[in-house]
C-alpha positions as CSV (number, residue, x, y, z in Angstrom):
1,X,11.1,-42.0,2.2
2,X,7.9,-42.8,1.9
3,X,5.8,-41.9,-1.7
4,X,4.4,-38.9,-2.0
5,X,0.8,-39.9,-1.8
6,X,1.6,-41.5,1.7
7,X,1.9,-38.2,2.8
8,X,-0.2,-36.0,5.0
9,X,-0.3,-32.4,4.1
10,X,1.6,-31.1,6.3
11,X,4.4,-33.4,5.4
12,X,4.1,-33.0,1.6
13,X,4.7,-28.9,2.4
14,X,8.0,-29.8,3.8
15,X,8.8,-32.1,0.9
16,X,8.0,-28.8,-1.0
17,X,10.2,-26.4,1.1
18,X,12.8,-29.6,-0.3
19,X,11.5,-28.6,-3.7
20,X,10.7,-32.2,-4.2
21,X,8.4,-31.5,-7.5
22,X,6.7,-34.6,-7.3
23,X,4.8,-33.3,-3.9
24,X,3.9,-29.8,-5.3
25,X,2.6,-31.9,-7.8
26,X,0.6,-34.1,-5.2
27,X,-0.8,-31.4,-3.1
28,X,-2.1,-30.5,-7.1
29,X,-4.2,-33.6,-7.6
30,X,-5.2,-33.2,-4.3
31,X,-6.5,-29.5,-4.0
32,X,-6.2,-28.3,-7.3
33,X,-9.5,-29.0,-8.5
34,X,-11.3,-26.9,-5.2
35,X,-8.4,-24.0,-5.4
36,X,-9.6,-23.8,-9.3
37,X,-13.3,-23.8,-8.2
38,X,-13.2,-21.4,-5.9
39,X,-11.6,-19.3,-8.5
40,X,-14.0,-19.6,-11.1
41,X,-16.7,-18.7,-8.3
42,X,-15.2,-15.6,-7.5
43,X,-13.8,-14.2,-11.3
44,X,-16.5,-15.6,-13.3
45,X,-14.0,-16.4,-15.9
46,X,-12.1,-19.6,-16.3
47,X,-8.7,-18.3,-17.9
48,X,-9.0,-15.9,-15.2
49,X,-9.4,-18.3,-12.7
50,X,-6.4,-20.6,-14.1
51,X,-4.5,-17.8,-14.0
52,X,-5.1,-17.5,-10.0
53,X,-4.9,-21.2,-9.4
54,X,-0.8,-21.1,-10.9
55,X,-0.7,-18.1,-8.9
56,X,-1.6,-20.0,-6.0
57,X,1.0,-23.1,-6.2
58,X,3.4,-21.0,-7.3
59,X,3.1,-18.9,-4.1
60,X,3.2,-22.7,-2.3
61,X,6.0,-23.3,-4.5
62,X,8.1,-20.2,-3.9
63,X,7.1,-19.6,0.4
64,X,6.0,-22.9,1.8
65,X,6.9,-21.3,5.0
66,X,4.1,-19.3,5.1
67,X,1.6,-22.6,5.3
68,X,1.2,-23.2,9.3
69,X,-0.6,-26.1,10.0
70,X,-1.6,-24.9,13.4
71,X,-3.0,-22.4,12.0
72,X,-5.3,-25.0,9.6
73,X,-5.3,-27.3,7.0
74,X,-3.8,-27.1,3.5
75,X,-7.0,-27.3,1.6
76,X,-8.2,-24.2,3.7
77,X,-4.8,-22.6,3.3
78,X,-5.0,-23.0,-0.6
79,X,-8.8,-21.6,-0.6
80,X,-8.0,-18.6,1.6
81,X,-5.2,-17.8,-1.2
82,X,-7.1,-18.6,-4.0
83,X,-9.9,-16.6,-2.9
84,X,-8.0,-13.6,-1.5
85,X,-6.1,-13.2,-5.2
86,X,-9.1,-14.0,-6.9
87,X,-11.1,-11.1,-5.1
88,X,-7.5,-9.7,-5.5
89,X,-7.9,-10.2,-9.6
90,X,-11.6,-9.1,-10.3
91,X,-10.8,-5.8,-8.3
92,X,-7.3,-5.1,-11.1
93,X,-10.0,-6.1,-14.2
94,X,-12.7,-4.0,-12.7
95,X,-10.3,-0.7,-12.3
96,X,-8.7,-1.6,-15.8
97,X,-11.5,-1.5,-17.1
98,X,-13.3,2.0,-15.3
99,X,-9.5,3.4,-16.7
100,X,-10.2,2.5,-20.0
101,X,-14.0,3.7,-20.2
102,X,-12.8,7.2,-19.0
103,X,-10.3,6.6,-21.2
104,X,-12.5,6.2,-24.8
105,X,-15.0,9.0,-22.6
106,X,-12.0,11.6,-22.6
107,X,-11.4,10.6,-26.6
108,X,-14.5,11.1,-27.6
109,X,-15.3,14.0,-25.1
110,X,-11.8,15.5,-26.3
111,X,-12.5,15.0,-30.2
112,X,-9.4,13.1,-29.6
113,X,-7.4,16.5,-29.6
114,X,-3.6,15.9,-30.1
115,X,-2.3,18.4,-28.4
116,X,-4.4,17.1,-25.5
117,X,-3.5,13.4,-25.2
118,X,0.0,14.5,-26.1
119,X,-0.4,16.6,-23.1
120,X,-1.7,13.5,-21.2
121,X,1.1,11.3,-22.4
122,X,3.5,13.4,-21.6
123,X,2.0,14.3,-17.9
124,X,1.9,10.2,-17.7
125,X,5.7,9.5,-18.9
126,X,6.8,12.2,-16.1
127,X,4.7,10.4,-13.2
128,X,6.1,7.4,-14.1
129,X,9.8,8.8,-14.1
130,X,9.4,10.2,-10.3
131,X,7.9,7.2,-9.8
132,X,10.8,5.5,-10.6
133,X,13.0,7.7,-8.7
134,X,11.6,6.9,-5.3
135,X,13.2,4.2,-3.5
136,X,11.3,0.6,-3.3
137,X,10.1,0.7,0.0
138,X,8.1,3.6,-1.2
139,X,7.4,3.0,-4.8
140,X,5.8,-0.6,-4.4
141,X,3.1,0.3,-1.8
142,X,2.5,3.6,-4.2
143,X,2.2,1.4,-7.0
144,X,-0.4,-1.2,-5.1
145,X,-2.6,1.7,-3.8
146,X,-3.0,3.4,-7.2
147,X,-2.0,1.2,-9.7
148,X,-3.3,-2.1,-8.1
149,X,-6.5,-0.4,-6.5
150,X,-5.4,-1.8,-3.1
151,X,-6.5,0.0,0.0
152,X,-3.7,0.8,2.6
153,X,-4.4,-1.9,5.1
154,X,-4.6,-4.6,1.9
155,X,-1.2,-3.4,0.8
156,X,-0.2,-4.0,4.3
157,X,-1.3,-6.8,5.1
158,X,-0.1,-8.2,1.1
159,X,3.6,-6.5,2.4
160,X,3.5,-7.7,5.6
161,X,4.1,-4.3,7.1
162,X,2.5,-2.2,9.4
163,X,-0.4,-0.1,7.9
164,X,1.1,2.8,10.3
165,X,4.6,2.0,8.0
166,X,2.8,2.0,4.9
167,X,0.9,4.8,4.9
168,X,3.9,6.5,6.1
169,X,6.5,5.7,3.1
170,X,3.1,6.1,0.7
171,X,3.2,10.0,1.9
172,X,6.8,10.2,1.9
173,X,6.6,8.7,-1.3
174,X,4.0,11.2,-3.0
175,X,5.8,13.9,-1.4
176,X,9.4,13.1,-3.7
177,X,7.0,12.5,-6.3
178,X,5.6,16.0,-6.2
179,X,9.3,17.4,-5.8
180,X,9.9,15.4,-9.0
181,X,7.4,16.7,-10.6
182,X,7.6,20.4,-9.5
183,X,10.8,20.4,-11.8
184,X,9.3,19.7,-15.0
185,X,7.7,22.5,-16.6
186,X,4.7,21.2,-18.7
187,X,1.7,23.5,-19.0
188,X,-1.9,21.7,-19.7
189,X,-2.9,23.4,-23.6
């Protein structure tokens, strides 16, 4: 076989689906430094932006199947996925942080009444228990959409499903949720 950097792309992407380290780390020095860039562009931040480059040869690492080089080249393979999580990223920081502004706004608003956030915690801890109740075909798109900030058609397209399908087990979803939750017996103070 011929060395790695012999290789076309294409080629080193099978050598990959091999799990033949050495190309992974060759389609690295090769597009590593762009993927990076293109990261940094888009979060403004370079831990961030390391963060999303791992992500993306991880992904290579972990579904080479998904590259199709009729579809295009490697390098715009790599920047479409490095762009798409970075976008991806900025929107998770962006409604972390709005959750932790309303967050200090509700302390101070609050006074930081106890019995309130107790309330609140409480309230939380039950969500996430019918959460965990529901099955994982309807949990993770539930998750996505309102954890993640994900609209439905991103979390279909990021599930590979139908957005017909998700939107479907997302409402089936809510609806065992809010059977779940009609059993608890927690009144707001």
């Amino acid at each position: 076989m011929p060395h790695v950097r012999e290789l076309g792309d294409a080629q080193l992407v099978v050598a990959v689906g091999r799990f033949q380290e050495d190309a992974l780390a060759e389609v690295y020095r090769r597009h590593g430094a762009v993927v990076y860039n293109v990261a940094r562009r888009v979060t403004g931040d370079a831990g961030l932006a390391e963060d999303v480059t791992q992500e993306v040869f991880l992904r290579l690492w972990n579904h080479p199947e998904r590259f199709d080089p009729a579809r295009g080249t490697l390098r715009s393979y790599l920047l479409t996925q490095s762009h798409s999580r970075s976008v991806d990223v900025v929107r998770s920081e962006s409604a972390r942080a709005r959750r932790e502004e309303a967050d200090v706004r509700g302390a101070v608003a609050t006074g930081g009444d106890l019995e309130r956030e107790v309330w609140e915690f409480t309230v939380a801890d039950q969500v996430g228990q019918a959460l965990a109740s529901l099955p994982e075909d309807e949990r993770l798109p539930i998750t996505m959409a309102y954890y993640g900030g994900y609209t439905y058609r991103e979390v279909a397209t990021k599930l590979s499903e139908p957005e017909g399908t998700v939107k479907s087990r997302i409402r089936s979803g809510l609806r065992r949720m809010k059977h779940v939750l009609d059993e608890f017996e927690v009144r707001e103070p």
